[in-house]
mmCIF file of the N, C-alpha and C atoms, coordinates in Angstrom:
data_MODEL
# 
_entry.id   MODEL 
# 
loop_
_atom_site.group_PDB 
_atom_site.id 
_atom_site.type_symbol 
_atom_site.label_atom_id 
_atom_site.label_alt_id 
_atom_site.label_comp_id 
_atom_site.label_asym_id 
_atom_site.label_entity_id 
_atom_site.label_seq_id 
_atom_site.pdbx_PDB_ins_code 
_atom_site.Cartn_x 
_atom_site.Cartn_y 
_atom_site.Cartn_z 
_atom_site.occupancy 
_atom_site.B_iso_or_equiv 
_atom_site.pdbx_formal_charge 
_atom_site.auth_seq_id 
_atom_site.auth_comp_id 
_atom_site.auth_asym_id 
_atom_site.auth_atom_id 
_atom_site.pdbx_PDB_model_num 
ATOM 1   N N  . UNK A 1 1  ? 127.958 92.874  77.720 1.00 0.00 ? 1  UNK A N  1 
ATOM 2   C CA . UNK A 1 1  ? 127.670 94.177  78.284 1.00 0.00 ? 1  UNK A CA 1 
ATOM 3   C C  . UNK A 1 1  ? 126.236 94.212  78.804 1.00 0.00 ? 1  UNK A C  1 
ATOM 4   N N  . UNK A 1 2  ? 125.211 94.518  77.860 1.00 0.00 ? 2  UNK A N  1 
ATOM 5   C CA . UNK A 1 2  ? 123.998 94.192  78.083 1.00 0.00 ? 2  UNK A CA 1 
ATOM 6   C C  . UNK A 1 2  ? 123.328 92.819  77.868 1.00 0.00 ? 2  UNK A C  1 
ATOM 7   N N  . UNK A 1 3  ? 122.324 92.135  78.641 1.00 0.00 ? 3  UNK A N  1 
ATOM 8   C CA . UNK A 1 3  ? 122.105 91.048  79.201 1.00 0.00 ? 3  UNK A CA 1 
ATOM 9   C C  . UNK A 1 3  ? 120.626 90.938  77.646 1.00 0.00 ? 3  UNK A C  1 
ATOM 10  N N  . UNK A 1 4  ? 120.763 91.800  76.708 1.00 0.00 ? 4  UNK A N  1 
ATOM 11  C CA . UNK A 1 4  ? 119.476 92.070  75.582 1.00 0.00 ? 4  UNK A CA 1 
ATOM 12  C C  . UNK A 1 4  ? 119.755 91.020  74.635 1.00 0.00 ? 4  UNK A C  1 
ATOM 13  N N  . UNK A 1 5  ? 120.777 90.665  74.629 1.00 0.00 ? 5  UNK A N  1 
ATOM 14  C CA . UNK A 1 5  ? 120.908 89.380  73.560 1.00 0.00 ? 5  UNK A CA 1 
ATOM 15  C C  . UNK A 1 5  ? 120.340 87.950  73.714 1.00 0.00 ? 5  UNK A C  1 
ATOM 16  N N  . UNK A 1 6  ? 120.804 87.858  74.971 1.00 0.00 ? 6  UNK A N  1 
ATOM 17  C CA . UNK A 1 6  ? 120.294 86.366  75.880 1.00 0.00 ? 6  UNK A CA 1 
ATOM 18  C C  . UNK A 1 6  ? 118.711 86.521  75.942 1.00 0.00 ? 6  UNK A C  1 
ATOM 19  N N  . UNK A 1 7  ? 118.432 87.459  76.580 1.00 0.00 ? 7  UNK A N  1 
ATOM 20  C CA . UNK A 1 7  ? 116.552 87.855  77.163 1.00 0.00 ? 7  UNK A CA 1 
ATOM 21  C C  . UNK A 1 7  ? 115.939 87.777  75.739 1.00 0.00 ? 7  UNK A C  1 
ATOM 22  N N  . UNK A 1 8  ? 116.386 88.374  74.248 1.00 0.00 ? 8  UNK A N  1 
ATOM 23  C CA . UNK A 1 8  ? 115.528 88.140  73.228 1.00 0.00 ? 8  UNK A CA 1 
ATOM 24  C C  . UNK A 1 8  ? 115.720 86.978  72.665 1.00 0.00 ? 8  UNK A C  1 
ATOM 25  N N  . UNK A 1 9  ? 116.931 85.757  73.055 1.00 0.00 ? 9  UNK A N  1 
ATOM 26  C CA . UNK A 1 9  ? 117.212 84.552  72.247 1.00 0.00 ? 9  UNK A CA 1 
ATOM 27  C C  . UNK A 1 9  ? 116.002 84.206  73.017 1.00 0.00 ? 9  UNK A C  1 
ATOM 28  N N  . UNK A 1 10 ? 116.157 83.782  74.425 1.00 0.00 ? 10 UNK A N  1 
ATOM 29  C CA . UNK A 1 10 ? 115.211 83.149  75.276 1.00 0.00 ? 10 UNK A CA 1 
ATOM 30  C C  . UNK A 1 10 ? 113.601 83.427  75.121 1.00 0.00 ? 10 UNK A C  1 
ATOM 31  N N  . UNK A 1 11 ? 113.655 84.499  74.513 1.00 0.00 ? 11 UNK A N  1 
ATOM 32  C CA . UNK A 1 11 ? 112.157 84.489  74.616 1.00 0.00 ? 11 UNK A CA 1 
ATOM 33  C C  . UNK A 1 11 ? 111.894 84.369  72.939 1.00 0.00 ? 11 UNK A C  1 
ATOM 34  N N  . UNK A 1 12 ? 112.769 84.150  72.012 1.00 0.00 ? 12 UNK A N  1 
ATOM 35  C CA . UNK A 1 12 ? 112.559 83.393  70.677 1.00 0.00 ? 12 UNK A CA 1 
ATOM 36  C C  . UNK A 1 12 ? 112.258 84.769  69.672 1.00 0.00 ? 12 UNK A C  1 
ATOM 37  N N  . UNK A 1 13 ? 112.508 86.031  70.153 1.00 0.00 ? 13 UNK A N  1 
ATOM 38  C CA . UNK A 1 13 ? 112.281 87.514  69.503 1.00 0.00 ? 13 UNK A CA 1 
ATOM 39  C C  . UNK A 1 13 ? 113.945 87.218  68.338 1.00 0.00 ? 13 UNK A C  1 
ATOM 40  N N  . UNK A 1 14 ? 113.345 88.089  67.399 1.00 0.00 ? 14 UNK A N  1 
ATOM 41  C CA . UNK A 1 14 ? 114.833 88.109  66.234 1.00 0.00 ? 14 UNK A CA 1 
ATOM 42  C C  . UNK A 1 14 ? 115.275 89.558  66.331 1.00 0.00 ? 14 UNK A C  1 
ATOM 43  N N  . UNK A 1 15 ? 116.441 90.218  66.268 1.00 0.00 ? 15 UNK A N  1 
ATOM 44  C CA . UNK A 1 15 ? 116.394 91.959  66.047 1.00 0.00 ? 15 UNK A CA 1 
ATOM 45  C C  . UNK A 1 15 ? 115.232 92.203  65.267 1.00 0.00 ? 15 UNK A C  1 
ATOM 46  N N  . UNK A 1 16 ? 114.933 92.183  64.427 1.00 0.00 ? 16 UNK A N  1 
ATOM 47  C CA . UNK A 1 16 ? 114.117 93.100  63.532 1.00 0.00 ? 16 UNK A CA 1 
ATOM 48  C C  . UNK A 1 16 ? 112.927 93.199  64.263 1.00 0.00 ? 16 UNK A C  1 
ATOM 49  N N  . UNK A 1 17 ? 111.959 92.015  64.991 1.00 0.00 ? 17 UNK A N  1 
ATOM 50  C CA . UNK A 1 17 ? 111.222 92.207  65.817 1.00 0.00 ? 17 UNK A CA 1 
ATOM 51  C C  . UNK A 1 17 ? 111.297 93.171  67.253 1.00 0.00 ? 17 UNK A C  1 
ATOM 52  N N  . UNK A 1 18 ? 112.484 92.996  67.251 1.00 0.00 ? 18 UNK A N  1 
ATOM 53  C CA . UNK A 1 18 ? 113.111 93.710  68.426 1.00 0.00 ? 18 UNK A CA 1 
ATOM 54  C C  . UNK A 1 18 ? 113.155 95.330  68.055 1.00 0.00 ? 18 UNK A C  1 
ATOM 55  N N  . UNK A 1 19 ? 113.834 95.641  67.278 1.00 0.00 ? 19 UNK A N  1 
ATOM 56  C CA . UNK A 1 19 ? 114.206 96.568  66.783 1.00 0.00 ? 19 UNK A CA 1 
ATOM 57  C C  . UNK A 1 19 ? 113.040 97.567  66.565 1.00 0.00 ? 19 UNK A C  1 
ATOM 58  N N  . UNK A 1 20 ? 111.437 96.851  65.896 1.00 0.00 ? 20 UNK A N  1 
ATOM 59  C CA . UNK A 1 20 ? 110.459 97.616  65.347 1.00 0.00 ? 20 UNK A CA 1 
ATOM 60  C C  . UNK A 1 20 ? 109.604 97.260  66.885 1.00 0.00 ? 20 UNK A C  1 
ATOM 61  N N  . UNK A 1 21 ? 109.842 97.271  68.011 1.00 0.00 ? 21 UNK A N  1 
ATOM 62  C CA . UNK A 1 21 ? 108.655 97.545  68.947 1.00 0.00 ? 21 UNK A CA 1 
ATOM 63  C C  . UNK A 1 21 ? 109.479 98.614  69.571 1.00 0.00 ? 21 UNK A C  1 
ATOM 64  N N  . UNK A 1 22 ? 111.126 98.880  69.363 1.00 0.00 ? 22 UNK A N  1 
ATOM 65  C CA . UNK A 1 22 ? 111.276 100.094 69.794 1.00 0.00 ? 22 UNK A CA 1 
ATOM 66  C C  . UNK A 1 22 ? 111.290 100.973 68.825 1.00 0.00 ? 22 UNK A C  1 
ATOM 67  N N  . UNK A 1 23 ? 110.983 101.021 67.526 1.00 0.00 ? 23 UNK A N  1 
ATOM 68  C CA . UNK A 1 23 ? 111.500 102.259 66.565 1.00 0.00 ? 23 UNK A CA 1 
ATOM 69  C C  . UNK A 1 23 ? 112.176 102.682 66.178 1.00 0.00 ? 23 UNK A C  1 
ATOM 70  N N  . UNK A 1 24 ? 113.475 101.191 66.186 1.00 0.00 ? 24 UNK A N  1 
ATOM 71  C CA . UNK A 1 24 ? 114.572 102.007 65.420 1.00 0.00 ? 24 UNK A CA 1 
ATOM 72  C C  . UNK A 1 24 ? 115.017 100.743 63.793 1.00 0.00 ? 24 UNK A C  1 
ATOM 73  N N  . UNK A 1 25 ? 116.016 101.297 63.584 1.00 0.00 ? 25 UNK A N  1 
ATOM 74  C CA . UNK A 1 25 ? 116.362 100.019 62.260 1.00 0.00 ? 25 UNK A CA 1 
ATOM 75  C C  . UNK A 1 25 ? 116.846 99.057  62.825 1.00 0.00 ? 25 UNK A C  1 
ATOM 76  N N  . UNK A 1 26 ? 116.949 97.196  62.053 1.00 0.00 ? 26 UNK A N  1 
ATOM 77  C CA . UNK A 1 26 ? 117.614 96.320  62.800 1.00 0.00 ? 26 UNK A CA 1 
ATOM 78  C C  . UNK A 1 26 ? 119.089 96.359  62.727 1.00 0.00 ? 26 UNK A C  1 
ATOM 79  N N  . UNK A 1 27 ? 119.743 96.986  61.693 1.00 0.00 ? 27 UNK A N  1 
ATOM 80  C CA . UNK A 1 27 ? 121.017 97.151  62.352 1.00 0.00 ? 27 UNK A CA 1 
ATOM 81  C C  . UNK A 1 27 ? 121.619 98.401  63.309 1.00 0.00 ? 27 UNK A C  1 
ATOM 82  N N  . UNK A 1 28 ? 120.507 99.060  63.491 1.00 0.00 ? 28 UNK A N  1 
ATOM 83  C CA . UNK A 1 28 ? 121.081 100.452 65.161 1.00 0.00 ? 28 UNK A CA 1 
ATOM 84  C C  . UNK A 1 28 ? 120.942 99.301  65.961 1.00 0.00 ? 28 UNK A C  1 
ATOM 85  N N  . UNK A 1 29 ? 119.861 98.277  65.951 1.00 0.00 ? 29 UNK A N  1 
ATOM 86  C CA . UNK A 1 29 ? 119.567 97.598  67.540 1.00 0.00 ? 29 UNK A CA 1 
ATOM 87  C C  . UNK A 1 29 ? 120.662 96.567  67.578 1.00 0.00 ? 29 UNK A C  1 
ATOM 88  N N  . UNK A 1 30 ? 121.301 95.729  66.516 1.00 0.00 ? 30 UNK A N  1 
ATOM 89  C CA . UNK A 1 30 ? 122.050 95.330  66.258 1.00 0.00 ? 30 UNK A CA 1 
ATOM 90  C C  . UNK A 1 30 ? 123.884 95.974  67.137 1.00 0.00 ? 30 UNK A C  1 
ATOM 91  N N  . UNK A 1 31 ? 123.853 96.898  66.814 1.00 0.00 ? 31 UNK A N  1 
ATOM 92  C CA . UNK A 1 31 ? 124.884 97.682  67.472 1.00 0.00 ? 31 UNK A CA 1 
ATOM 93  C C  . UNK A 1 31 ? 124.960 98.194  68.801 1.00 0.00 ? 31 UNK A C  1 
ATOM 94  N N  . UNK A 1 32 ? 123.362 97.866  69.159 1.00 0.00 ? 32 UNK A N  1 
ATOM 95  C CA . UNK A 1 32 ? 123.870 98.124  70.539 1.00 0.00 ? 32 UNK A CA 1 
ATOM 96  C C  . UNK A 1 32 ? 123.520 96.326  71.509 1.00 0.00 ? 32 UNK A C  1 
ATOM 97  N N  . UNK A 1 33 ? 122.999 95.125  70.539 1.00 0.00 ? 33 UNK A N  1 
ATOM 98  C CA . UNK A 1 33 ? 123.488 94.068  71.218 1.00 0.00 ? 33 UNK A CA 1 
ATOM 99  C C  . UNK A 1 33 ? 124.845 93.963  71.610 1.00 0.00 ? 33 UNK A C  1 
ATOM 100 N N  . UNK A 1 34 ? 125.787 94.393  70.393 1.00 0.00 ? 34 UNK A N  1 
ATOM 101 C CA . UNK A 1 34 ? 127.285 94.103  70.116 1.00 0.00 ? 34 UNK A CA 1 
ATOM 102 C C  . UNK A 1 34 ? 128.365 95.143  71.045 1.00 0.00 ? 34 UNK A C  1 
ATOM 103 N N  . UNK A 1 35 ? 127.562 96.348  71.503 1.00 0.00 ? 35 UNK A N  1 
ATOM 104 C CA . UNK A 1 35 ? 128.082 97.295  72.271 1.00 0.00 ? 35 UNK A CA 1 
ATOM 105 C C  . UNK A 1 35 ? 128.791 98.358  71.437 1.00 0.00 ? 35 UNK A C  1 
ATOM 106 N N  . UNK A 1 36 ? 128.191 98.255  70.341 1.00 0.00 ? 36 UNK A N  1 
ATOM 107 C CA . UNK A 1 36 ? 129.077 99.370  69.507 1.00 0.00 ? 36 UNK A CA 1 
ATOM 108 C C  . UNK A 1 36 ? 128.295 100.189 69.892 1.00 0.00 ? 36 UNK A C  1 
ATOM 109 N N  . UNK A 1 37 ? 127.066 100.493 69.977 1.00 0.00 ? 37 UNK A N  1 
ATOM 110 C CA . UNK A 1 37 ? 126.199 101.622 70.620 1.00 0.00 ? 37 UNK A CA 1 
ATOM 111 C C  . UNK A 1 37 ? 125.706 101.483 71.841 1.00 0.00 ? 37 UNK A C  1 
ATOM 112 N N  . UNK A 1 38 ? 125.559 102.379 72.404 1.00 0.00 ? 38 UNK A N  1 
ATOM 113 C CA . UNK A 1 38 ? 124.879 102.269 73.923 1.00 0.00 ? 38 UNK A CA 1 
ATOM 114 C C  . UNK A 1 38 ? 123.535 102.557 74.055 1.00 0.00 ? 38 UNK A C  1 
ATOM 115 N N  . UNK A 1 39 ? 122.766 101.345 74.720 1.00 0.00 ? 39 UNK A N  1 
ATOM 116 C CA . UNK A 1 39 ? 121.228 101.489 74.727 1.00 0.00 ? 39 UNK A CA 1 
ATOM 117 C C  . UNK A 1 39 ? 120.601 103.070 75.588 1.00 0.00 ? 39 UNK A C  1 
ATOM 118 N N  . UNK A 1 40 ? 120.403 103.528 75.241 1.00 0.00 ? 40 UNK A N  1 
ATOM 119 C CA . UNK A 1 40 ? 119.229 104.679 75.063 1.00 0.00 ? 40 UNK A CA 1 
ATOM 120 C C  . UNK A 1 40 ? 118.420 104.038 76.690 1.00 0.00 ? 40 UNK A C  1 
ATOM 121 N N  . UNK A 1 41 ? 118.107 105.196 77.207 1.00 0.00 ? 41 UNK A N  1 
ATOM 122 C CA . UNK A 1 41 ? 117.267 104.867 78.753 1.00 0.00 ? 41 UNK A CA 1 
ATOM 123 C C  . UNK A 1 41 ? 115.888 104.520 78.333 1.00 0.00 ? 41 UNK A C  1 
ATOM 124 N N  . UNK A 1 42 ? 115.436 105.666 77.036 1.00 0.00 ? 42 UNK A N  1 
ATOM 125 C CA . UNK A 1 42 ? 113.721 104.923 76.914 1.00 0.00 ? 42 UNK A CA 1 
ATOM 126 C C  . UNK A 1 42 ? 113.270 103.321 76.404 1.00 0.00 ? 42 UNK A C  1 
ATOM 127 N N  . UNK A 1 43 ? 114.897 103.529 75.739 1.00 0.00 ? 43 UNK A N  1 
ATOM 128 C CA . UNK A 1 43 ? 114.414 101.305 75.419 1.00 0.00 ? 43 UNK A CA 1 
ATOM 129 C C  . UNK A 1 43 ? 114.890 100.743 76.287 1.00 0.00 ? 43 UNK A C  1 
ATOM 130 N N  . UNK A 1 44 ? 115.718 101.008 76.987 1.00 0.00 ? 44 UNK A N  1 
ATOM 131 C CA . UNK A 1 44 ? 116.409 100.403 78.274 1.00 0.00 ? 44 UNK A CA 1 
ATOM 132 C C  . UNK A 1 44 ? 115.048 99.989  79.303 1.00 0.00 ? 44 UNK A C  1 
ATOM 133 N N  . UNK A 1 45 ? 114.113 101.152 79.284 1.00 0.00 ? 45 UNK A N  1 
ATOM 134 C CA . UNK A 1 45 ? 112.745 100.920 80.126 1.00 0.00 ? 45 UNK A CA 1 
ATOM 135 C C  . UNK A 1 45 ? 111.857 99.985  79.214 1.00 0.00 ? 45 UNK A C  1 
ATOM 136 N N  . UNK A 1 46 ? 111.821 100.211 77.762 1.00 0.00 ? 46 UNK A N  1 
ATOM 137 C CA . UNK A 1 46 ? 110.873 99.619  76.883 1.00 0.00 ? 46 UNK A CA 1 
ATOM 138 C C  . UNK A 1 46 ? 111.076 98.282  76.888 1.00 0.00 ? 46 UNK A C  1 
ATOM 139 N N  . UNK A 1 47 ? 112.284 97.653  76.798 1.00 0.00 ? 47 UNK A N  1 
ATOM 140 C CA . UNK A 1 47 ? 113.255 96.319  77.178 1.00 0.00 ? 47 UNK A CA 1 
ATOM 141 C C  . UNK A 1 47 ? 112.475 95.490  78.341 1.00 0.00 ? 47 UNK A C  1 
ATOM 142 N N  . UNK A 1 48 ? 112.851 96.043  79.513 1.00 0.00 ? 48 UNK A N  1 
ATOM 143 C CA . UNK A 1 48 ? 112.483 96.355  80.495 1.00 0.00 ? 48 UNK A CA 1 
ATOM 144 C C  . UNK A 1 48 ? 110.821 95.944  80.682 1.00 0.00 ? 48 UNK A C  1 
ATOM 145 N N  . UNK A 1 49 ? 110.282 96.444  80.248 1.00 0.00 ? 49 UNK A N  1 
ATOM 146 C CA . UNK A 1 49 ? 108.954 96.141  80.519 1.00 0.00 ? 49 UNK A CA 1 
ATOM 147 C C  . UNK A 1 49 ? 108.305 94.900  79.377 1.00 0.00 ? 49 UNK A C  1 
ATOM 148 N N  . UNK A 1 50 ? 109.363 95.285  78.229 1.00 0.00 ? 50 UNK A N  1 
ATOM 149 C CA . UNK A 1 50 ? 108.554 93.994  77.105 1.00 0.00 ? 50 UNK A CA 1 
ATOM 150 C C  . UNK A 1 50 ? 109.242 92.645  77.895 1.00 0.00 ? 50 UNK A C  1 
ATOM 151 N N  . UNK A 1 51 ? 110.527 92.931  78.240 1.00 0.00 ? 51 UNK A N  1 
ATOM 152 C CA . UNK A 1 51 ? 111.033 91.056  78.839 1.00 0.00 ? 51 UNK A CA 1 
ATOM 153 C C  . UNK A 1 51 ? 109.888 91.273  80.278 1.00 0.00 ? 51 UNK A C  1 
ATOM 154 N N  . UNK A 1 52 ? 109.467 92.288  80.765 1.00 0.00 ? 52 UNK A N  1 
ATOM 155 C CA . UNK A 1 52 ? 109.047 91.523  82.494 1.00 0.00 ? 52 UNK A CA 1 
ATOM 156 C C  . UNK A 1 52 ? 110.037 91.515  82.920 1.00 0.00 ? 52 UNK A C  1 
ATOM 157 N N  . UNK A 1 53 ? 111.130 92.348  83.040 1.00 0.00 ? 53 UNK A N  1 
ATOM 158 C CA . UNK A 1 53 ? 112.286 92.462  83.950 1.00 0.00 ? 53 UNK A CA 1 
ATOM 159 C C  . UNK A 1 53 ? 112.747 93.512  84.308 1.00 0.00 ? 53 UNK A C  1 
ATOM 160 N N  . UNK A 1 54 ? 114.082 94.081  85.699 1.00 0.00 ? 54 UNK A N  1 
ATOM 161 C CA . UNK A 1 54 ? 114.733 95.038  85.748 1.00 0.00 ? 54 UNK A CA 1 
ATOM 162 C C  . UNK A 1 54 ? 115.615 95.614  84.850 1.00 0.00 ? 54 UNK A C  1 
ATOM 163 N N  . UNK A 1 55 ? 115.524 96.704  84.924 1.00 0.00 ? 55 UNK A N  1 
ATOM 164 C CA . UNK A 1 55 ? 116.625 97.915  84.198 1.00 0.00 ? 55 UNK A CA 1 
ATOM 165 C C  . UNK A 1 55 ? 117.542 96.768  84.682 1.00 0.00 ? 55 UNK A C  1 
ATOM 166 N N  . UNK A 1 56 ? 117.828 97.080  86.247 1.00 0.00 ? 56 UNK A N  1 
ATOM 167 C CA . UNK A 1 56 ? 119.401 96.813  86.350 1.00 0.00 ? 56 UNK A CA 1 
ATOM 168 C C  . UNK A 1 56 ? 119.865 94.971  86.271 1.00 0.00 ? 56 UNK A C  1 
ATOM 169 N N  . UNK A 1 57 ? 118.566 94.189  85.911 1.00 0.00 ? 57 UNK A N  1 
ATOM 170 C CA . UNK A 1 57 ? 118.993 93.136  85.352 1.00 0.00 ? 57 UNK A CA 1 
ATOM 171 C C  . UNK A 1 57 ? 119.344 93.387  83.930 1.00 0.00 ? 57 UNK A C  1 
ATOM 172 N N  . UNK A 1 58 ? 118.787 94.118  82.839 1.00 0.00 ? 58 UNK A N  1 
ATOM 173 C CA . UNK A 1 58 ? 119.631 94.035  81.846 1.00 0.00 ? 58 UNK A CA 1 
ATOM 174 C C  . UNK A 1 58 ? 120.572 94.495  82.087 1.00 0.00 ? 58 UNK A C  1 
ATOM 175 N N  . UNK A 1 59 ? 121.119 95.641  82.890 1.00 0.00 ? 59 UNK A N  1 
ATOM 176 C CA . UNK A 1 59 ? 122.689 96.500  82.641 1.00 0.00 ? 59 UNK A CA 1 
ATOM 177 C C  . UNK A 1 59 ? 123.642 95.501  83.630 1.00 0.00 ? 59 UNK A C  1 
ATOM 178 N N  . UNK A 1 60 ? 122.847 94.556  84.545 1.00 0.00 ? 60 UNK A N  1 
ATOM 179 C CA . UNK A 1 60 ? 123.614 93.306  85.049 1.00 0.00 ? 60 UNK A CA 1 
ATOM 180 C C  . UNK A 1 60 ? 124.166 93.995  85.928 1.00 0.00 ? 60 UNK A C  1 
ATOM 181 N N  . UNK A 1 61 ? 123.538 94.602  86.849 1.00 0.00 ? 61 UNK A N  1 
ATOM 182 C CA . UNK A 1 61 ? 123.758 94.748  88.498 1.00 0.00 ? 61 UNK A CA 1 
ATOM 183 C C  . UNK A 1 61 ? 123.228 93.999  88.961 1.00 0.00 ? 61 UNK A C  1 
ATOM 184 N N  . UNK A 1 62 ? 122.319 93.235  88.687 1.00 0.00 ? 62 UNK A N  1 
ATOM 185 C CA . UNK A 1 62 ? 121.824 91.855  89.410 1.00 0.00 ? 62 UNK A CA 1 
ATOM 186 C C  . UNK A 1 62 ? 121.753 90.724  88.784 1.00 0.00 ? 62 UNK A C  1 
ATOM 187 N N  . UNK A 1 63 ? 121.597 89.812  89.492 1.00 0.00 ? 63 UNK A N  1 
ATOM 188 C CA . UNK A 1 63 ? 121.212 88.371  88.738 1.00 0.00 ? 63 UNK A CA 1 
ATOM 189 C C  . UNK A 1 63 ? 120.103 88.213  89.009 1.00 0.00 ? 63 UNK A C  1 
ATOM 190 N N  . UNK A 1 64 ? 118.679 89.045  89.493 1.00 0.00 ? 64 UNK A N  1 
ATOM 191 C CA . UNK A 1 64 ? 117.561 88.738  89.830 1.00 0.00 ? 64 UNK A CA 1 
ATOM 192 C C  . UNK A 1 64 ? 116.714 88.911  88.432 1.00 0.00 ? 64 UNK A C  1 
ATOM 193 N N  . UNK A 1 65 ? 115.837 88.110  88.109 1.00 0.00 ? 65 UNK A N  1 
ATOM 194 C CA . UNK A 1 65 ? 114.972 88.525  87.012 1.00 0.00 ? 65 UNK A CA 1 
ATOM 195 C C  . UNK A 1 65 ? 114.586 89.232  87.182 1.00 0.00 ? 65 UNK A C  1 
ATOM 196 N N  . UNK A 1 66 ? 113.334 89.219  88.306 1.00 0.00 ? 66 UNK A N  1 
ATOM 197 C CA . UNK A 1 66 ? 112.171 89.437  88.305 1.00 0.00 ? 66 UNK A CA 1 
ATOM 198 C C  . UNK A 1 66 ? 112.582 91.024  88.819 1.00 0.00 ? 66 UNK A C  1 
ATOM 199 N N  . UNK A 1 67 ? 111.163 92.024  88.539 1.00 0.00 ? 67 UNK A N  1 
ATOM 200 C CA . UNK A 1 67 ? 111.348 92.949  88.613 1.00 0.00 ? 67 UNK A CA 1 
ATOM 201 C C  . UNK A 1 67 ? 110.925 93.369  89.751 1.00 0.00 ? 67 UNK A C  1 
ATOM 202 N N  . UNK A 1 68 ? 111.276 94.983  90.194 1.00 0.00 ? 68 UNK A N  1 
ATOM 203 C CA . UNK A 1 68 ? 110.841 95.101  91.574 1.00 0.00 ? 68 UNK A CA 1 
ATOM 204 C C  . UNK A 1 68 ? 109.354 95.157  91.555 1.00 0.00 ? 68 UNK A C  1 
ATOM 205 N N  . UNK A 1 69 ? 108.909 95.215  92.971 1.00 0.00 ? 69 UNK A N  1 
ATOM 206 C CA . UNK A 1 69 ? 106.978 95.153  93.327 1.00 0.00 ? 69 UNK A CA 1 
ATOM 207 C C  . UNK A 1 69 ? 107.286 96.741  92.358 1.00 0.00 ? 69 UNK A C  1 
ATOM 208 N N  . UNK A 1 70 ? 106.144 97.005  92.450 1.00 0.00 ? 70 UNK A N  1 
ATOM 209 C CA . UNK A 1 70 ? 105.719 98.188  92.097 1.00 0.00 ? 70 UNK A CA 1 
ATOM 210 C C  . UNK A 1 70 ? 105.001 98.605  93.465 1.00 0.00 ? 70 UNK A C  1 
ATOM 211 N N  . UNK A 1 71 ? 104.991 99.941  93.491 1.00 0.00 ? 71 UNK A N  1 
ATOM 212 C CA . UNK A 1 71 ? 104.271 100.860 94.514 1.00 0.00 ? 71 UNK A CA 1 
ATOM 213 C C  . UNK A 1 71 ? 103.217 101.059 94.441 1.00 0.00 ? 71 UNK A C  1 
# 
């Protein structure tokens, strides 16, 4: 579903690390690797900016990493 499992193996992050730079417990973040929960837009951005990548590369409308220029 979401592309958050792969982006934190690759960059060597564990849930719990994951979990405590957004503020929640490691098994909520846990549930929404697995899709039992649906990621939230402010970690979706927080994600987002901790990998250096697009929103819509994690929700996998693209295959581009990299994120857009900024304005």
């Amino acid at each position: 579903m979401y592309r958050i499992r792969d982006l934190r193996e690759e960059n060597n992050q564990s849930q719990t690390a994951i979990a405590k730079m957004l503020g929640i417990q490691q098994n909520s973040y846990s549930q929404i690797e697995t899709g039992v929960n649906t990621l939230q837009v402010d970690h979706l951005i927080k994600l987002a900016n901790f990998y250096h990548t697009s929103t819509d590369y994690i929700l996998g409308l693209t295959n581009e990493i990299k994120p857009y220029p900024k304005k």
